[in-house]
C-alpha positions as CSV (number, residue, x, y, z in Angstrom):
1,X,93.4,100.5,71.9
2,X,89.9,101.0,72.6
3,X,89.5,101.3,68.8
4,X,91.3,104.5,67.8
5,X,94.4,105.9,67.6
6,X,96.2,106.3,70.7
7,X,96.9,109.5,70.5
8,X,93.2,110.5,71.4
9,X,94.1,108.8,74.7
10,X,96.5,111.3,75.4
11,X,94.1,113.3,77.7
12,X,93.4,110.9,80.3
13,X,97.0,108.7,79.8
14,X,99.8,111.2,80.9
15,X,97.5,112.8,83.9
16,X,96.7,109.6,85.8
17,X,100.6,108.9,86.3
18,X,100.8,112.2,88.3
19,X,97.5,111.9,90.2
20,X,99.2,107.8,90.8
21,X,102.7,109.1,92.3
22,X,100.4,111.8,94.4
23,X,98.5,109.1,95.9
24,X,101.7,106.9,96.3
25,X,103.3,109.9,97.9
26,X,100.6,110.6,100.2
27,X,100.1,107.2,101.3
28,X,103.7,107.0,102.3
29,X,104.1,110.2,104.0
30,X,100.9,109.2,105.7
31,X,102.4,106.0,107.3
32,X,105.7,107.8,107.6
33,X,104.2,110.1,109.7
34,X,102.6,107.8,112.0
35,X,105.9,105.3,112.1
36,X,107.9,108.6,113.6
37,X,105.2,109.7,115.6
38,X,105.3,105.8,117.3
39,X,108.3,106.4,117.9
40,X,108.2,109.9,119.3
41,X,110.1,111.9,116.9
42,X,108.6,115.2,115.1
43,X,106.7,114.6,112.1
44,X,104.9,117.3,111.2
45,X,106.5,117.8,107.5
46,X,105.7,114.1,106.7
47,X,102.0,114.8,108.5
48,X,101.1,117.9,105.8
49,X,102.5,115.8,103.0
50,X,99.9,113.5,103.1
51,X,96.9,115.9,102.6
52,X,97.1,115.4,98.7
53,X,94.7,113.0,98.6
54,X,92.3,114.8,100.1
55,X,92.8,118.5,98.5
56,X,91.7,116.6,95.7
57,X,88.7,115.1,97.6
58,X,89.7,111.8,97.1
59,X,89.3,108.7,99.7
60,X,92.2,106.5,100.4
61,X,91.5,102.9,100.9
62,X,93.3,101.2,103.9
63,X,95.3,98.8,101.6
64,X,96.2,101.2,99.8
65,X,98.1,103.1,102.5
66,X,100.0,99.6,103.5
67,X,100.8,98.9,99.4
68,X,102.3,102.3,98.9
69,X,104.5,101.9,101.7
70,X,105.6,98.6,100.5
71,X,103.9,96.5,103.3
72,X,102.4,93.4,102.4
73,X,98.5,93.7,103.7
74,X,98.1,90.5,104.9
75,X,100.8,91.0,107.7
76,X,99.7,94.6,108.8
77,X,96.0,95.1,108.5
78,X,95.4,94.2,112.0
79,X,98.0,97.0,113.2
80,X,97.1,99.6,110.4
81,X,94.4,101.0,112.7
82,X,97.4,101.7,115.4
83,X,99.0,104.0,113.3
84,X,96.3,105.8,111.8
85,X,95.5,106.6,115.9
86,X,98.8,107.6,116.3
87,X,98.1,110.1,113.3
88,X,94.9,111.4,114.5
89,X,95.8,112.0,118.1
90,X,99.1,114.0,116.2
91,X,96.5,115.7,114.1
92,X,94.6,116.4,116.8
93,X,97.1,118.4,119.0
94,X,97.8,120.2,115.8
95,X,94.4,121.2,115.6
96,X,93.6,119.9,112.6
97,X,91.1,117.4,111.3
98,X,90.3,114.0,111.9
99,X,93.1,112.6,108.9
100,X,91.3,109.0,108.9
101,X,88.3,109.9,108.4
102,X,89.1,109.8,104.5
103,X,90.5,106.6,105.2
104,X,87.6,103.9,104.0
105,X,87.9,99.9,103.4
106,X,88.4,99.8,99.9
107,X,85.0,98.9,98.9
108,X,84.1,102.6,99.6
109,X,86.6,104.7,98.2
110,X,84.3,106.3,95.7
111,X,81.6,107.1,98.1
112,X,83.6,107.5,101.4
113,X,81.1,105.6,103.4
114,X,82.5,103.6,106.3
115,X,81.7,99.8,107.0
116,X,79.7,99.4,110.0
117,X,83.1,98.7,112.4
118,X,85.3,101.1,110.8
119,X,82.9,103.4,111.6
120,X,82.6,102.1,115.3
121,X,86.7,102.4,115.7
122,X,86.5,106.4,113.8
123,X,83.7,107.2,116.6
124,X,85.3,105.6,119.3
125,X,88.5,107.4,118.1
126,X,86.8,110.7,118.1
127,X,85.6,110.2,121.4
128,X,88.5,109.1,122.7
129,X,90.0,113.3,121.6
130,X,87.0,114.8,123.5
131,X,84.8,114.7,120.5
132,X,80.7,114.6,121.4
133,X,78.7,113.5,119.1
134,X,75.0,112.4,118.3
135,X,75.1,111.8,114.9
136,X,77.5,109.1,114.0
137,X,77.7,109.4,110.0
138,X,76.5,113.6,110.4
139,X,80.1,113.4,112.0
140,X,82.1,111.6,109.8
141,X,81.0,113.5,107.2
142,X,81.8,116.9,108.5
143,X,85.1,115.2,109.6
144,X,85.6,114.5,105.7
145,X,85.0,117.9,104.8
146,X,86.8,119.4,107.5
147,X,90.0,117.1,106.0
148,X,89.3,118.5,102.4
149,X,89.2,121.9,103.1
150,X,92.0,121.6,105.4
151,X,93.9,119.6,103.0
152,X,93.1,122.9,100.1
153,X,94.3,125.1,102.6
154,X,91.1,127.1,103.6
155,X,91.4,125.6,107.3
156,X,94.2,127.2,109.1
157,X,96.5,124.5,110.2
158,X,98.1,125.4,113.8
């Protein structure tokens, strides 16, 4: 493989498992979190689970979030956007961060840019929690540092 031996893969082959079951993990919890919070139970423990992600400032595509959880994306994209809502307005009264806003279409996970109508439905979100802003992308970029540094613990969750 890649024409040597594979033990000079080593490095990179037995860390990307972990970093894979983190990112399954916190996609999961993520939805878990916004599935209980739907349907009004606490979810706070499933809520701080799925910071992993993003103490390693990494973005999180939305199909992603529906394959870890085992959905098939064609049948929930339209209501993915529901549940992340239901996350941020939990987030919200928690006083944390704007969770979603590491959230990206997949096309964007490396950069953590937001398509021109995800960015519309993150704003409009925002607003929607009181939120005043001038600067659309100024915003959603301080949102996505607020999450990482929340997510490494130097923001004090309430």
């Amino acid at each position: 493989m890649f024409d040597r031996k594979i033990g000079q893969n080593q490095a990179i082959q037995h860390p990307l498992p972990t970093c894979w079951m983190q990112l399954e993990a916190a996609s999961l919890m993520t939805l878990k979190a916004a599935a209980l919070y739907d349907a009004g139970e606490p979810c706070g423990i499933e809520a701080n689970d799925a910071k992993y992600p993003a103490a390693e400032e990494r973005f999180v595509s939305y199909k992603e979030l529906a394959d870890a959880s085992g959905a098939n994306w064609n049948q929930v994209h339209y209501s993915i956007g529901g549940h992340l809502w239901s996350l941020v307005e939990y987030a919200h009264r928690k006083g944390w961060p704007m969770l979603s806003a590491v959230v990206v279409n997949k096309q964007n996970v490396a950069s953590g840019s937001m398509e021109p109508e995800t960015l519309k439905g993150f704003i409009a979100a925002a607003r929607e929690l009181g939120f005043s802003i001038t600067d659309e992308e100024a915003f959603l970029r301080e949102q996505q540092r607020r999450v990482f540094e929340w997510a490494k613990g130097l923001v004090a969750a309430s």
